[in-house]
N, C-alpha and C positions, 0 to 999 in steps of 0.2 A: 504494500500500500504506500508506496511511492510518488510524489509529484513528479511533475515533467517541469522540465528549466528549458527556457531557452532564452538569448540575448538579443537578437534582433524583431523579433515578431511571432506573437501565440496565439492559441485560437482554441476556443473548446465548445462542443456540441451535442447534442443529444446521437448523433449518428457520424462516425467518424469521417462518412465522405464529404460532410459539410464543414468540417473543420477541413479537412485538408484542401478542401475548395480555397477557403479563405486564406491560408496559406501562402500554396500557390497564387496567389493575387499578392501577398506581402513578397515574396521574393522577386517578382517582377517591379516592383516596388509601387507597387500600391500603400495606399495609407488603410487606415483602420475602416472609415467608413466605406471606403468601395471596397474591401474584403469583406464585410458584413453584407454587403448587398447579393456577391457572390456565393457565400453560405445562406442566405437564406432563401436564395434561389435552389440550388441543389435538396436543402432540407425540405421545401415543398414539394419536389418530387419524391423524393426518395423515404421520407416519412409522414405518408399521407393519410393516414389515418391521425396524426396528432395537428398536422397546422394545412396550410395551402394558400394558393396566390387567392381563392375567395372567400380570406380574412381579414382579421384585424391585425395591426401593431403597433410596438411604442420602442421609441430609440431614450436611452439616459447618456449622453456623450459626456466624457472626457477631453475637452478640448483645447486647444494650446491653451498654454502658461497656466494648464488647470484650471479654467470656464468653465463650468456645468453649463449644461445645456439639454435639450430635449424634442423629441416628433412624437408629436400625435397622430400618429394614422389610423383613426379608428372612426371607422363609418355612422351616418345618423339613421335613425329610422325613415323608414319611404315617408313622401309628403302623403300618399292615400293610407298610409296606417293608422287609420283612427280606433278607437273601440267601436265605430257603429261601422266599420267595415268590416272587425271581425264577427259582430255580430249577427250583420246578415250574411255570416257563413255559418251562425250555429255557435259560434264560438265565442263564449262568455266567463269561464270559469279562469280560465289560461290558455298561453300562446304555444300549440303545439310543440314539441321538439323537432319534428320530422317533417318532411317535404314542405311543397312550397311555401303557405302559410308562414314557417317558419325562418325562410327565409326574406327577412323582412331589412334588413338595414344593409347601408353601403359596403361593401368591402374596401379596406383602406390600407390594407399593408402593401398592396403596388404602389400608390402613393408615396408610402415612406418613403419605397428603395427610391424614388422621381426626388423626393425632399432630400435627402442624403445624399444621391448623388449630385444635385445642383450646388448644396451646400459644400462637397468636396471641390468638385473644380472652382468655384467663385472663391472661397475662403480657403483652402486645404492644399492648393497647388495639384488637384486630382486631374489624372488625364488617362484613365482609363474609359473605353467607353461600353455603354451598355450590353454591346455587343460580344464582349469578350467578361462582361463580371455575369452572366448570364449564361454562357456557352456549357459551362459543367452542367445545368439543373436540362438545359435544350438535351444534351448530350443522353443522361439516364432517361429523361423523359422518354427518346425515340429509340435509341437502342437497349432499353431496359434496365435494370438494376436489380438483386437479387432480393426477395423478399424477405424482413427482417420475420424473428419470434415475434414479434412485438406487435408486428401490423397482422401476422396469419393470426395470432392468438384473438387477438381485438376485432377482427373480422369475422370469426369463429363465434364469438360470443355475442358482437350485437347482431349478427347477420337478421335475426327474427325483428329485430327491433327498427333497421334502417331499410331494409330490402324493398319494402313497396317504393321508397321516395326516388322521383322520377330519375333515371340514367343509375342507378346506385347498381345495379346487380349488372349491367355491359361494363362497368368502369373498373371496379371492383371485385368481380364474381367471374373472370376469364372462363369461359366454358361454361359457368352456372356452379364452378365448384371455390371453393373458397384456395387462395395460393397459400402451396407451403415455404415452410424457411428454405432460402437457397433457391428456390423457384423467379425464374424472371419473371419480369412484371415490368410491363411496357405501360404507356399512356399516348401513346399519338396523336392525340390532338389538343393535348396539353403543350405538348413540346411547338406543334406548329404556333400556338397562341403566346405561349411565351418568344419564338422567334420575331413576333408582331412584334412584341414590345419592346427587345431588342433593339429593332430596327428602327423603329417609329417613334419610339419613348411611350416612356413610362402615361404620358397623357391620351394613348390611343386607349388605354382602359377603360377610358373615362370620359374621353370626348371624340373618340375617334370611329372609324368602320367597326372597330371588333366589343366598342362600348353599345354599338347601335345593334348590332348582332344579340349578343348580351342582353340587352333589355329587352327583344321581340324574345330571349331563350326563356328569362325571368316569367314574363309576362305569360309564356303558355303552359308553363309549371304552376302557375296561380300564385305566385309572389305579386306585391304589392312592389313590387320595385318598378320605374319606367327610368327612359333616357334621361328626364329633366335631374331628377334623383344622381345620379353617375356623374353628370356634366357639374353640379352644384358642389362635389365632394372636391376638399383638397386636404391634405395635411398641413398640420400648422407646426410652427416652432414654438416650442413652451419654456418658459423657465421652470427647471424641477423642482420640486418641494426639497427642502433643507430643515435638517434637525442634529444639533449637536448633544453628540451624549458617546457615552462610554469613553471617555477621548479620542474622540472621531466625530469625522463633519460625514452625517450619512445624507445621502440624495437618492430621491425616487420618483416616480411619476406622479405626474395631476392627475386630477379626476377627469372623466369618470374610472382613472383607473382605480384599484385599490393601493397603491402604495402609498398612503395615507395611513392604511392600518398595517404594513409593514413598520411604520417609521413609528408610528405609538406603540406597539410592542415590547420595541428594542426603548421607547422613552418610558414606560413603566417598567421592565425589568431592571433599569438603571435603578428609579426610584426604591421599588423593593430590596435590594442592599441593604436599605438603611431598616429594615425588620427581620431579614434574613438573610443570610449568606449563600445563595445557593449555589456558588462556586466550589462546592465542594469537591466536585470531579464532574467531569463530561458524561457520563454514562450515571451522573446519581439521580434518584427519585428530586432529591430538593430543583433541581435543574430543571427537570422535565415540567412539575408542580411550578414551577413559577414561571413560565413560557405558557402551558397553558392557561394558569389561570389570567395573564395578561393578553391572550388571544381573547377569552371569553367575552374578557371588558371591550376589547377594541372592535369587535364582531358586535356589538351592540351597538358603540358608537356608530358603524358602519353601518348598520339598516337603519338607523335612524336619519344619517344625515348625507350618505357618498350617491350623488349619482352624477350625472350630465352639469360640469359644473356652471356651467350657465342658469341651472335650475336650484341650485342648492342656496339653501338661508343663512348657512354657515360657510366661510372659505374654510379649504380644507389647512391650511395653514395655521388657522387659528384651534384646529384639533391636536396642534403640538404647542402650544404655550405651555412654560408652566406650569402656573395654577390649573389647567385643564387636566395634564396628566394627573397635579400632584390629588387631584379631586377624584380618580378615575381608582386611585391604590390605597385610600383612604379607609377600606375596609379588608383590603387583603389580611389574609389568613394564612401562614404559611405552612397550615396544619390542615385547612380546610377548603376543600374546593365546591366552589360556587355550583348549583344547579345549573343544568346545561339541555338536555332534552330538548335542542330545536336542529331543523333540519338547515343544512349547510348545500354548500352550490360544488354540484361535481366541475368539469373542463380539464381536456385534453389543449396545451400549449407543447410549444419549445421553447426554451431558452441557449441565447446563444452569448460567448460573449471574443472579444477580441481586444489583442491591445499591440500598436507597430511601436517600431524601433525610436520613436521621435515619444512616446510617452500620449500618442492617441488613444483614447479606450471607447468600446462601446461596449453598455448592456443591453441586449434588443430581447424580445420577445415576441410571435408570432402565432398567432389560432383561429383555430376553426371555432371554439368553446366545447361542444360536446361531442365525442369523439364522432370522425367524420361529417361534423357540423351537423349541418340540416339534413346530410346524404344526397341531398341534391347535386346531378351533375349535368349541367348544362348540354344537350347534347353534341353540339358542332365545336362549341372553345373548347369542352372537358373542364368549366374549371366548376370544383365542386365548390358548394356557396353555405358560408356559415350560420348558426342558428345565434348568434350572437342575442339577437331579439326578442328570439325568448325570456330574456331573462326581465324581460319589460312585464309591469303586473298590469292588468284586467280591472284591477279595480280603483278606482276616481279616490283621489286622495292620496293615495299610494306614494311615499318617495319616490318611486319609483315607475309609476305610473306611465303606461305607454300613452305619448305623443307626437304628432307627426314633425320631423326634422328634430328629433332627439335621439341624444347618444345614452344607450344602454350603459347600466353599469357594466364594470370591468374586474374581473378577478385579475385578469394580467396586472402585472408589477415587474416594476425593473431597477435593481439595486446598483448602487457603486457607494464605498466608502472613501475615505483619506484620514489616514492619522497620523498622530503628531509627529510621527519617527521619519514620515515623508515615503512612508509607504502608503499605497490604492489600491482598491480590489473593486473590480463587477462580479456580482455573482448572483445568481436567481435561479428556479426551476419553474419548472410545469405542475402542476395540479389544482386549478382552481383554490380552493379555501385555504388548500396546503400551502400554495405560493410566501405567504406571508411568514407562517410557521415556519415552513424549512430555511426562507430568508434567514428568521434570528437567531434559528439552530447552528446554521454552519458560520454566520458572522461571529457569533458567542465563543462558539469550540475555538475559531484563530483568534478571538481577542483576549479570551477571558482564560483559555484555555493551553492556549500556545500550538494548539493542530498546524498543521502546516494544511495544506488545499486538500491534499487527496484524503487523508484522516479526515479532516472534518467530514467529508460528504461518505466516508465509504464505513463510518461507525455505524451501527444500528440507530434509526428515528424515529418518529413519530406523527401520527395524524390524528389530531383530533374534529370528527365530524366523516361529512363523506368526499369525496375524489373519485377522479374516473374510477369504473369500472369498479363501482362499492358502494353501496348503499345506505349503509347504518351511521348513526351522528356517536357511537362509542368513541373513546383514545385509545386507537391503536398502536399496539407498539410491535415491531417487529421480532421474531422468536430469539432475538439473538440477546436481548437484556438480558440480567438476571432475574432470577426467581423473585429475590428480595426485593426488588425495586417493583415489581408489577404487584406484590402484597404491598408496600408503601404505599404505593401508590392505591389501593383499594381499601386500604384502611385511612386516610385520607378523603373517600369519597369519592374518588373517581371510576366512572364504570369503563373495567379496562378491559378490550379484548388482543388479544394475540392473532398476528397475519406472518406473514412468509417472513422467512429469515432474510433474505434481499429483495421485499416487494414493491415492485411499480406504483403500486400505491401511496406510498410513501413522495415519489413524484422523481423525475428527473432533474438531478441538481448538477451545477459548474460554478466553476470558479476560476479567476486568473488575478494573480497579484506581481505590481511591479513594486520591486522593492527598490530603496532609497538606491541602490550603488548601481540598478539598473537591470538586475537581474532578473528576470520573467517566470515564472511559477505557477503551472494551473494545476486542478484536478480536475475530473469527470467523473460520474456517477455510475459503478457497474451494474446499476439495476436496467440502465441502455443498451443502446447498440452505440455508445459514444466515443471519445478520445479527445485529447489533447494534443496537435499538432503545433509545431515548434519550428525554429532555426536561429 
């Protein structure tokens, strides 16, 4: 359980050809954001069951002389998705998961790569062109890639659940039979769609031949999506939220992402210190009890007040002052955990992150939300379209309430730290609700703990609620704890269940750290098909 070093350029990914995509773009010498653009190219083909070009994303940059900075590419709801339009489908309680209905909002992570990479050449000295940060993802698209465990298992298992939504079982289901590991797996008309974009830029998605294609695809799948919708989307730059604590300046996304409640997390575990130690050891109950019980609180704060922040009463900034936290840990217990009993938000992401030889970092994230999105696959682009929209409620009043040209909340989050030594790290994972939790877990083990990348993410962790491909809102911990800590932990009050000694559920975690003298450091998470690619 070894990190990987390198000095001139890293890169780490839920699947290893997408790290070494980005790579090979640092050696040619590319900077950090046009190697991001070419891993997340490759990871949308090649692990299509967790993200794809018809998603969302969100960039947290590292930018010279250490500017934080940030992209929001994350689509709004169509202008016809009212509630009286689901209505007069029948549909009043909630927003389907599956087929078109479901897919109701912009896909916005082509955008990014369009925002990142203009922002490369204009600011970055970038002169790679689309053409060539693209070529790996055209490349597996048309001549295939071998299918991971990951995607045959996940394809296995919701195949009952996605199979009716339109294009899902031609796209997915070659022959009608679900692909095994090692089996190719082509997508051809992905790869042609993606060579549009290439060619044409990143704005053909969206206001071009293959946006207007797209909308008549939308439109006869029964999506609420039309052309005006596509042509109105752009990604914006954002300044990240900032919270200092732990001796560290942490940065994450706006809303509607959640890294709001990533960043109050890690600001009430600081708090907690001062009633209990739970620095005892990385693998102790006290550790684990005091992460969850500061999820609990911050997962309240968050249905109360995160969504489209244009629509929010609170800035989410003002969710890290102070007195806000110190009011949030004001009844902790380090003996006793909080009633918990409510249901949590599953999503299938990737996280990726990179950092070049010049001290450029990015932590990106990219998804469909719930595995395979919506299942919708377009039939002439192939590009399958996320349920993102879902996560909008049905009913009037609602934080969260579906309106038309609104953005859905977001479990995507994207970390980067800086501390005082003048070392930085990006580091994030995949798993909806997990996202946040795993964030403080592996930040905590290197700061608090001294883990170096690969230790942090490769100990046994934890999930409390549910993540893809799992149901139940228990704290799970994976079989590898001990005995004692999961009775701790149950005499304590927590209802704990036992899952796989290295389970996916748990989420796909990375990490890359430059340290002060310049030396380059990541892990990857063995519960992937991942890696850490170097030079």
């Amino acid at each position: 359980m070894q990190s990987t070093y390198g000095s001139r350029g890293i890169a780490v990914a839920p699947h290893s050809l997408a790290a070494q995509s980005a790579v090979d773009v640092l050696r040619e010498g590319g900077n950090a954001l046009e190697a991001m653009i070419a891993a997340a190219a490759t990871i949308a083909v090649v692990y299509p069951h967790m993200n794809a070009i018809g998603g969302d994303g969100f960039w947290v940059i590292r930018g010279p002389n250490g500017v934080p900075g940030g992209i929001d590419a994350s689509g709004r709801s169509a202008r016809a998705a009212t509630q009286d339009w689901y209505a007069e489908r029948g549909i009043t309680s909630s927003i389907p998961f599956r087929g078109g209905t479901a897919a109701l909002t912009v896909a916005g992570t082509v955008s990014g790569w369009g925002a990142a990479h203009r922002l490369s050449q204009q600011s970055l000295g970038g002169r790679m062109p689309l053409t060539r940060l693209l070529a790996d993802g055209i490349h597996f698209a048309h001549s295939g890639m071998p299918t991971t465990f990951s995607q045959s298992a996940l394809t296995s298992a919701k195949r009952a659940d996605i199979e009716q939504a339109p294009g899902f079982v031609e796209t997915f289901l070659p022959g009608g039979v679900v692909p095994q590991p090692g089996q190719w797996f082509k997508q051809p008309r992905l790869a042609a769609t993606l060579e549009r974009i290439a060619v044409k830029g990143t704005d053909e998605f969206y206001r071009g031949t293959l946006a207007r294609q797209m909308a008549a695809e939308l439109q006869a799948v029964g999506s609420p999506l039309r052309l005006d919708d596509l042509r109105a989307h752009h990604a914006v730059l954002v300044d990240p939220l900032t919270l200092n604590a732990h001796g560290a300046r942490l940065h994450n996304m706006v809303p509607p992402s959640q890294g709001v409640v990533s960043l109050m997390i890690l600001g009430m575990m600081e708090r907690m210190l001062r009633v209990q130690d739970w620095r005892q050891g990385a693998e102790s109950a006290e550790f684990v009890h005091a992460q969850v019980e500061a999820t609990k609180r911050a997962f309240k704060v968050r249905d109360a007040h995160v969504t489209d922040r244009a629509f929010m009463r609170l800035q989410a900034q003002d969710l890290l002052t102070p007195a806000f936290l110190d009011s949030l840990v004001a009844d902790y217990n380090p003996q006793r955990a909080l009633p918990w009993g409510r249901r949590t938000d599953p999503g299938d992401t990737i996280w990726m992150g990179v950092i070049d030889r010049k001290g450029l970092a990015v932590s990106f994230i990219q998804s469909l939300y719930h595995e395979f999105g919506s299942g919708v696959v377009l039939p002439d682009t192939g590009v399958n379209w996320q349920n993102r929209g879902c996560s909008f409620s049905l009913q009037p009043g609602h934080i969260n309430a579906l309106e038309p040209l609104k953005k859905p909340f977001h479990t995507l989050n994207v970390a980067l730290a800086e501390f005082g030594d003048g070392r930085f790290m990006v580091y994030g994972t995949m798993g909806g609700d997990g996202q946040p939790q795993t964030q403080a877990t592996v930040f905590n083990r290197v700061r608090h703990f001294g883990d170096h990348p690969q230790l942090s993410i490769s100990r046994p962790r934890w999930l409390l609620g549910r993540t893809w491909g799992n149901a139940s809102d228990t704290l799970k911990l994976e079989s590898r704890w001990s005995p004692e800590v999961l009775t701790q932990l149950r005499q304590w009050g927590h209802e704990v269940e036992t899952i796989g000694a290295w389970d996916e559920a748990v989420g796909h975690a990375g990490m890359l750290v430059h340290h002060a003298n310049g030396v380059l450091e990541g892990g990857f998470d063995p519960r992937s098909n991942g890696a850490v690619a170097s030079f």
